[in-house]
C-alpha positions as CSV (number, residue, x, y, z in Angstrom):
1,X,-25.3,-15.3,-0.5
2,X,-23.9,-17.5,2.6
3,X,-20.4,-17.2,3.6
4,X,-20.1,-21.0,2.5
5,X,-21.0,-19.9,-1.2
6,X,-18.8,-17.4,-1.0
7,X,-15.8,-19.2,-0.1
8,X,-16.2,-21.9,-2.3
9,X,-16.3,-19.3,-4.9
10,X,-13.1,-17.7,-3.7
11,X,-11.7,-21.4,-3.8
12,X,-12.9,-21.7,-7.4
13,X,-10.9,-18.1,-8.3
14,X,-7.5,-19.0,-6.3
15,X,-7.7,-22.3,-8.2
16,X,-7.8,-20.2,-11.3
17,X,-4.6,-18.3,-10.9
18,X,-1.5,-19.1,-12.5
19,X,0.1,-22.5,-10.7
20,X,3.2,-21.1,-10.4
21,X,2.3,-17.7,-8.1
22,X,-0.4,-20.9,-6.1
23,X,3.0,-23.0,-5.4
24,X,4.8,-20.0,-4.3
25,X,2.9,-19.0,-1.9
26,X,3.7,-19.8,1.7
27,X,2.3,-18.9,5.5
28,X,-0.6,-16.7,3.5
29,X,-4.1,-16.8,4.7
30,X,-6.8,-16.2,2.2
31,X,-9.6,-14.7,5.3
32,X,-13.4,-13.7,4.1
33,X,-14.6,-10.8,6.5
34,X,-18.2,-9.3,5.6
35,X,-17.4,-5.6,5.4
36,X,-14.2,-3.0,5.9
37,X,-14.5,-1.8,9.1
38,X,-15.2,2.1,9.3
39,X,-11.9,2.2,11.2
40,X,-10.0,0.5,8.4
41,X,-11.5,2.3,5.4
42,X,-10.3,5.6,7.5
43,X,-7.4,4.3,7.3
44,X,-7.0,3.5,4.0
45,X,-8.2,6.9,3.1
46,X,-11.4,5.9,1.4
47,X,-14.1,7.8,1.7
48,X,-17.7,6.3,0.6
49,X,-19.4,5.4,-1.5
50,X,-16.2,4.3,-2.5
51,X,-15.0,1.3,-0.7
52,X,-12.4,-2.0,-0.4
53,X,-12.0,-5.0,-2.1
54,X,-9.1,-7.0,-0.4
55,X,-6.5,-5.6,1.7
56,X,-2.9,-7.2,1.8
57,X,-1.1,-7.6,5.4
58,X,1.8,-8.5,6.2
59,X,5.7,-8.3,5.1
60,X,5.9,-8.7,1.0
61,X,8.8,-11.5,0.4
62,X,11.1,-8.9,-1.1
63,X,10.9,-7.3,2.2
64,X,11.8,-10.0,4.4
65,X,15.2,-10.6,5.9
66,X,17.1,-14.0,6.6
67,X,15.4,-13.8,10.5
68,X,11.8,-13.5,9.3
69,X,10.2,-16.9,10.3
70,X,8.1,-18.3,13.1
71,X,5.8,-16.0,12.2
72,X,1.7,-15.4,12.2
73,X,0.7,-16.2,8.4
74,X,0.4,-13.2,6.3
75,X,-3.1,-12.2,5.3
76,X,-5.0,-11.2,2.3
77,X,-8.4,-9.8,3.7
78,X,-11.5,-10.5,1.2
79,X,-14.8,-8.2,1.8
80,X,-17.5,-10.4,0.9
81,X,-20.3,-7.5,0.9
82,X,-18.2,-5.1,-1.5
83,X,-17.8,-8.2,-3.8
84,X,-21.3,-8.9,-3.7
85,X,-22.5,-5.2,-4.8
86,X,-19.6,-5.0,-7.3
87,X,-20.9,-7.9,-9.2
88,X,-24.1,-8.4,-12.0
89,X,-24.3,-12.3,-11.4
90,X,-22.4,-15.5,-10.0
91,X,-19.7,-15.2,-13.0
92,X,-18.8,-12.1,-12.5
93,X,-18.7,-12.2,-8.5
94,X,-15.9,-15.2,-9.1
95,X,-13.9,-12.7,-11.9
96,X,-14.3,-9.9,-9.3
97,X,-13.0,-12.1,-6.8
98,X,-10.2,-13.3,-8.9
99,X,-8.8,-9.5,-9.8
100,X,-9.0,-8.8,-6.1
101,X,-6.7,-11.8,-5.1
102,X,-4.4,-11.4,-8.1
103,X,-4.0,-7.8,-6.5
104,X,-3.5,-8.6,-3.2
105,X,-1.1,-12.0,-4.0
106,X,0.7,-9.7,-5.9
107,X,1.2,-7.5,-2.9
108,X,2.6,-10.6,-1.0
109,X,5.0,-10.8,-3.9
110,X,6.3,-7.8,-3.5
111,X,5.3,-6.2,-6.9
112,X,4.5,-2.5,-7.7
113,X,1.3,-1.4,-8.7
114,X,2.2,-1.2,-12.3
115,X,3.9,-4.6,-12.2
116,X,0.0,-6.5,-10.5
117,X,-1.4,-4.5,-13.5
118,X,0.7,-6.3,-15.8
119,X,-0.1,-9.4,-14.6
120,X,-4.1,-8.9,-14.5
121,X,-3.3,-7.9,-17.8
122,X,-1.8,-10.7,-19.1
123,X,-4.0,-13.0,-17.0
124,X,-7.1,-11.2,-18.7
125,X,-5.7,-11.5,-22.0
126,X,-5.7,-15.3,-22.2
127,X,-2.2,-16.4,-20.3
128,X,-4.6,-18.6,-18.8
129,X,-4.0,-20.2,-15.2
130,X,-0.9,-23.2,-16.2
131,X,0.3,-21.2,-19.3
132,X,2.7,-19.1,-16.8
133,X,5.9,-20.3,-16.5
């Protein structure tokens, strides 16, 4: 698939996130990179075949002091060739897409681990996109 596709579908999967965690979000850059670099799964401590989805960076808002601003946009890295293998078809490469930014967005939020799972949960379950309050 073409980058173009792809982004369009990770337009259509942010739009499908709840409105309220969409209108909080500020200074976030949604970026679509082809692969992890070697360097970053390393990092990461993943060792193949295993690989990475998204990656979060930048300062979570429960993080930030009353000085953070004027900064560089915080970033939520998308690998568009993991996406691709991860997923049977067209619908399930925009649900893939849509976990992975619901993970990484939660990240920017500040939440635990446990908390994002929640929140896929919920999300999963039916708490469709404007249903969140």
């Amino acid at each position: 698939m073409n980058r173009a596709a792809f982004e369009r579908h990770v337009a259509e999967a942010l739009a499908s996130i709840p409105r309220d965690f969409r209108n909080a979000m500020q200074n976030i850059a949604i970026v679509v990179e082809d692969e992890p670099s070697p360097e970053l799964l390393e990092e990461m401590e993943i060792d193949p075949p295993d690989t990475l989805l998204g990656l979060y960076q930048g300062t979570p808002l429960t993080e930030r002091s009353w000085s953070h601003g004027n900064t560089l946009p915080d970033r939520v890295l998308l690998f568009q060739g993991p996406h691709e293998r991860e997923s049977d078809d067209e619908d399930d490469l925009i649900v893939c897409i849509a976990e992975t930014l619901i993970h990484e967005i939660g990240h920017y939020f500040g939440m635990s681990e446990e908390q994002i799972e929640e929140i896929e949960e919920k999300y999963w379950a039916g708490s469709g996109a404007d249903d969140e309050e």
